[in-house]
C-alpha positions in Angstrom: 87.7 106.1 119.8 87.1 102.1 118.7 89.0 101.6 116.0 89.2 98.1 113.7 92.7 97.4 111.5 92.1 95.2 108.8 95.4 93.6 107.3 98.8 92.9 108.6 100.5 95.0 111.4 103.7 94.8 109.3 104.4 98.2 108.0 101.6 100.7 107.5 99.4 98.8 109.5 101.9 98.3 112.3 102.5 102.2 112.8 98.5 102.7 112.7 98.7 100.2 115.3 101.0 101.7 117.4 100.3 105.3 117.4 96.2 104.5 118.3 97.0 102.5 121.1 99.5 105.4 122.2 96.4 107.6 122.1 94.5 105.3 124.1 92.2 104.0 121.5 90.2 100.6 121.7 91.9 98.6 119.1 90.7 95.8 117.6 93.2 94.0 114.6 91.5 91.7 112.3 93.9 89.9 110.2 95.2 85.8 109.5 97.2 85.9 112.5 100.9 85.8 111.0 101.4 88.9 113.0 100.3 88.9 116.1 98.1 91.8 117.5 100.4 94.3 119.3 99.8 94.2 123.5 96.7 96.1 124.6 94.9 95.3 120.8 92.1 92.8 120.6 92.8 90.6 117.5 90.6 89.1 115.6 91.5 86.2 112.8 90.2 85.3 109.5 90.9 85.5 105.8 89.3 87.9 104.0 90.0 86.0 100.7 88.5 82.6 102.2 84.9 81.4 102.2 83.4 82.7 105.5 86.6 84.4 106.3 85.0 87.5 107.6 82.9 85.2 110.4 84.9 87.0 113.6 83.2 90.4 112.1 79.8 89.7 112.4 79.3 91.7 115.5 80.7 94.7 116.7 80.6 98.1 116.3 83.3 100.8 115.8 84.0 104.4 115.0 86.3 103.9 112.0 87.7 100.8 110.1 91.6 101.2 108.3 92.0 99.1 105.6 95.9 98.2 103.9 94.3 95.8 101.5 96.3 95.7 98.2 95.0 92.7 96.4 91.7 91.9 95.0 89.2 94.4 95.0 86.5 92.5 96.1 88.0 91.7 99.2 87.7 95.5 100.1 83.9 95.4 99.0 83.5 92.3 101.4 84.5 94.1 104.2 83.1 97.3 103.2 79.3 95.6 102.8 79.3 93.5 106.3 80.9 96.9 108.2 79.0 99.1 106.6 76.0 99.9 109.4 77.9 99.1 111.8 81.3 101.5 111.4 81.5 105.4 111.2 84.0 105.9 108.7 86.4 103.9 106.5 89.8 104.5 105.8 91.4 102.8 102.9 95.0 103.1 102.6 95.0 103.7 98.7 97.9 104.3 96.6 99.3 107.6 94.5 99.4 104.6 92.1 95.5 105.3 91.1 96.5 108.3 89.0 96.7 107.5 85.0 100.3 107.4 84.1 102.0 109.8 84.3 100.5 112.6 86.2 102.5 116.0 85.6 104.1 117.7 88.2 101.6 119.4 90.3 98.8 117.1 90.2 96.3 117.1 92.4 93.6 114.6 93.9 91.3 115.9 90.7 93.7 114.1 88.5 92.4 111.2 86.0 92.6 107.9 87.7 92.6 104.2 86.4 89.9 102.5 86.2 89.0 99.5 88.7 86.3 96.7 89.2 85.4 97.0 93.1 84.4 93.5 92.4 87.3 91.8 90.9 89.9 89.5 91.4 93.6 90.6 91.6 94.7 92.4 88.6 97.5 94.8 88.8 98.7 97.1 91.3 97.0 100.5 90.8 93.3 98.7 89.4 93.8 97.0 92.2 94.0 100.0 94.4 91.7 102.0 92.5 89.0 99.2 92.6 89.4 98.9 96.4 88.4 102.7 96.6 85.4 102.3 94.8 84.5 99.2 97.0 84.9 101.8 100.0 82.8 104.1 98.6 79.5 102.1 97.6 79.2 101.4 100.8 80.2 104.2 103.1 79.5 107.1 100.7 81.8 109.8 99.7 80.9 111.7 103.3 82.0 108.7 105.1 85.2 107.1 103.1 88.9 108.7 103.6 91.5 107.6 100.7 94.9 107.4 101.8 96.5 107.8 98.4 100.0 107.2 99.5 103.4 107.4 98.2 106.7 106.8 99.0 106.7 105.6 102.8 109.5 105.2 104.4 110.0 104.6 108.5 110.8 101.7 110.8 109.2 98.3 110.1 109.9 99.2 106.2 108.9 95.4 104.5 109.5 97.1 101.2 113.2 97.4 101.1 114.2 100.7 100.0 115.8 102.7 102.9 116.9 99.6 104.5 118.9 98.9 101.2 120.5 102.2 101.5 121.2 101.7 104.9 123.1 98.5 104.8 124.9 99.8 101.9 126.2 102.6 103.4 127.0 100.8 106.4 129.4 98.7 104.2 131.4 101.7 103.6 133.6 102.7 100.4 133.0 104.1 97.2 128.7 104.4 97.1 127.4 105.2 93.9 125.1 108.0 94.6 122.8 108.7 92.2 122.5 112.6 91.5 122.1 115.2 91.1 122.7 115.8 95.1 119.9 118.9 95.1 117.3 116.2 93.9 113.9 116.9 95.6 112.3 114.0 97.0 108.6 113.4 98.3 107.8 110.6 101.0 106.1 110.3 104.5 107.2 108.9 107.1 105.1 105.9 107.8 104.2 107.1 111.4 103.6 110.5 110.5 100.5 109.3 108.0 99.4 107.2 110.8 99.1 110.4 112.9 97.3 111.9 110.2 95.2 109.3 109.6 94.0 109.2 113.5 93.3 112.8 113.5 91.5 112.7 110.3 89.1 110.2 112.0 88.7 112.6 114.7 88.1 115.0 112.4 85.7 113.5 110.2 87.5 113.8 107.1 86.4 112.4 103.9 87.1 112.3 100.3 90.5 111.5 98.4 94.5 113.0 99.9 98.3 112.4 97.9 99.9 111.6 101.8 103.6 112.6 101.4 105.7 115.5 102.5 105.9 118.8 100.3 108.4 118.3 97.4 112.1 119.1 98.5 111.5 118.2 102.1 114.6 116.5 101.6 116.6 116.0 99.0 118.7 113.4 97.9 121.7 114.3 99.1 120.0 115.2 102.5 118.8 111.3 102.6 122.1 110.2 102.0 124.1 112.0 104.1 122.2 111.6 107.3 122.5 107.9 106.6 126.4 108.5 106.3 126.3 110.1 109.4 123.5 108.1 111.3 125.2 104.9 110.4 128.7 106.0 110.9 130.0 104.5 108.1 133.0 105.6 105.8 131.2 105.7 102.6 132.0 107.8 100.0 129.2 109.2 97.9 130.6 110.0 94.5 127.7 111.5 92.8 127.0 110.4 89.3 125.5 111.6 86.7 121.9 110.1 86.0 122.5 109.7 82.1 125.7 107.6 83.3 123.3 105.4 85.8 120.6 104.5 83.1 123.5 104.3 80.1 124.8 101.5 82.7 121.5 99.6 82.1 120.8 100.7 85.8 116.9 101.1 87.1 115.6 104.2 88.8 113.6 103.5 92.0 114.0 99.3 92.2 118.0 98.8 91.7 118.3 102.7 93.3 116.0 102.6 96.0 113.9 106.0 96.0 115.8 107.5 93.4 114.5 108.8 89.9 116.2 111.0 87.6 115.0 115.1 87.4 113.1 116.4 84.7 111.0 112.7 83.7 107.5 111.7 83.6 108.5 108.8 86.5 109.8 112.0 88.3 106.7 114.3 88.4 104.5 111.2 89.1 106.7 109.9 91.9 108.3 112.8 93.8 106.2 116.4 92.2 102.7 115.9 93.7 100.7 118.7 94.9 100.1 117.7 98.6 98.9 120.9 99.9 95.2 119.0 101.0 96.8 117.0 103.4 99.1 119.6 105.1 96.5 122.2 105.3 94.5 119.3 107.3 97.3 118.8 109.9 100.1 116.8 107.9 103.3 117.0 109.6 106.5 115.4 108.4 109.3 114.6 110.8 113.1 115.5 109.4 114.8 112.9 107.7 117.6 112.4 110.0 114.7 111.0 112.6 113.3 109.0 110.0 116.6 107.6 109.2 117.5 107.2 112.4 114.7 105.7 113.6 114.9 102.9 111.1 118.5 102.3 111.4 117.7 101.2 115.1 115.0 99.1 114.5 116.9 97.4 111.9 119.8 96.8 114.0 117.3 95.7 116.7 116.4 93.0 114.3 119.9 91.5 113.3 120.2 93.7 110.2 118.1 91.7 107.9 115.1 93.7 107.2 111.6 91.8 106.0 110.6 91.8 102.4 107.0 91.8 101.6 107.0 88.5 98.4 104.7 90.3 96.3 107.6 92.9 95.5 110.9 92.9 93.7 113.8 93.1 96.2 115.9 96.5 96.0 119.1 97.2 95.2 122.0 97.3 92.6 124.7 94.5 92.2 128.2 95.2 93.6 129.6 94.4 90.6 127.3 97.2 88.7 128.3 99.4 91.1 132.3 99.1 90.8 131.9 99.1 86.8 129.8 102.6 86.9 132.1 104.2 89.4 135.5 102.2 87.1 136.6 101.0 90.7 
């Protein structure tokens, strides 16, 4: 298979990366160069937002195109327009986000969505994705556009700064504010297992829209927590709290408590109750989240602790002193 990566091999686009070159794919990474290509990729350079930016695309010709573009829309309809006789299939890596807030617990890919300008200029976050989808599909066609509408990710290479928060806390050991209740269920993918599933939905030939996480309660939040106890080796003490005590404390779910969000709320269903049958009946598999942990906890390590933080999103994490006051330490 010939497949082109447009964006940066950070994160999403780094596990794509890796796992088609494991299959022996032709790889070809277009992006501004601030990451280089991984070994055995042909990389391209350009910026998509610049005047002739797309030049290195002119020629070629490839069985699928993923895009991780998260800005302005019209930067997906760019691409989408030169590529568009000359690709097979184009995967945009879209965002859960797309759904009109707040989707009820169960929703499916037939849920209302935003609405999005496939020829704008950056707006917010979920036009912005949702507008990027509709640039993919003018030109491809619903038979020949797959949306990625992705939630939580999680995995090595995280640039977001959610379970490498939780990780370096932990591995500071103590006390650990641990948001409950413990039997929370969570939804995520591992980043590498949507890459898989992206790959084989190219073989496949699959089209049309997919909520990419696990099933809810593959783990829960005590699960996530406790492997990274254990994977970490740390002495931490979770002391499960309460969430009325967290957000009486003036404490925000999901940016100051990485993943977290408390049961029985809208940001809950949204975040953590979709219906993700679609995507498992189509070969979705989700690794257990001791691997995942694990896996990142290495990497980390492997890069001095400090994980990278993507600038267009607020760092993680709650304040040590926040922490003590809430658990009266």
């Amino acid at each position: 298979m010939r497949l082109l990566l447009l964006g940066g091999t950070e994160f999403a686009g780094r596990a794509v990366a890796e796992r088609a070159l494991a299959r022996g794919w032709e790889l070809t990474v277009f992006n501004r160069g601030n990451n280089p290509a991984p070994e055995g990729a042909t990389a391209l350079t350009g910026d998509r937002t610049a005047p002739g930016g797309l030049d290195a695309l002119a020629e070629g010709e490839w069985d699928a195109v993923v895009d991780t573009w998260s800005h302005a829309p019209r930067a997906v309809q760019d691409a989408a327009r030169l590529l568009e006789d000359r690709v097979g299939r184009y995967v945009y890596i879209s965002s859960c986000s797309v759904y009109t807030w707040a989707p009820p617990a169960g929703y499916d890919e037939s849920a209302p969505v935003v609405d999005g300008d496939p020829g704008a200029d950056a707006t917010d976050y979920a036009a912005d994705k949702r507008g990027g989808e509709l640039a993919a599909l003018a030109s491809f066609g619903p038979d020949r556009t797959l949306l990625v509408r992705a939630g939580l990710l999680l995995g090595p290479y995280e640039n977001v700064g959610r379970l490498p928060w939780w990780l370096t806390r932990i591995a500071r050991g103590g006390p650990t504010l641990a948001p409950g209740p413990r039997e929370l269920p969570l939804q995520y993918v591992d980043v590498r297992d949507m890459a898989d599933w992206i790959l084989d939905g190219i073989e496949a030939g699959l089209s049309g829209p997919y909520n990419m996480m696990s099933p809810q309660g593959h783990a829960t939040m005590g699960e996530l927590l406790e492997a990274i106890v254990d994977v970490v080796g740390s002495d931490a003490e979770l002391r499960w709290t309460d969430p009325q005590v967290i957000l009486d404390a003036g404490i925000e779910p999901w940016t100051q408590l990485p993943v977290w969000v408390p049961p029985a709320t809208d940001m809950h269903d949204a975040l953590h109750a979709a219906d993700v049958s679609p995507a498992v009946a189509t070969g979705l598999h989700c690794r257990p989240v001791r691997e995942t942990v694990a896996d990142t906890w290495t990497w980390l390590q492997s890069i001095g602790g400090e994980a990278p933080q993507r600038p267009d999103r607020p760092r993680k994490g709650v304040a040590p002193e926040v922490e003590a006051k809430v658990l009266g330490l």
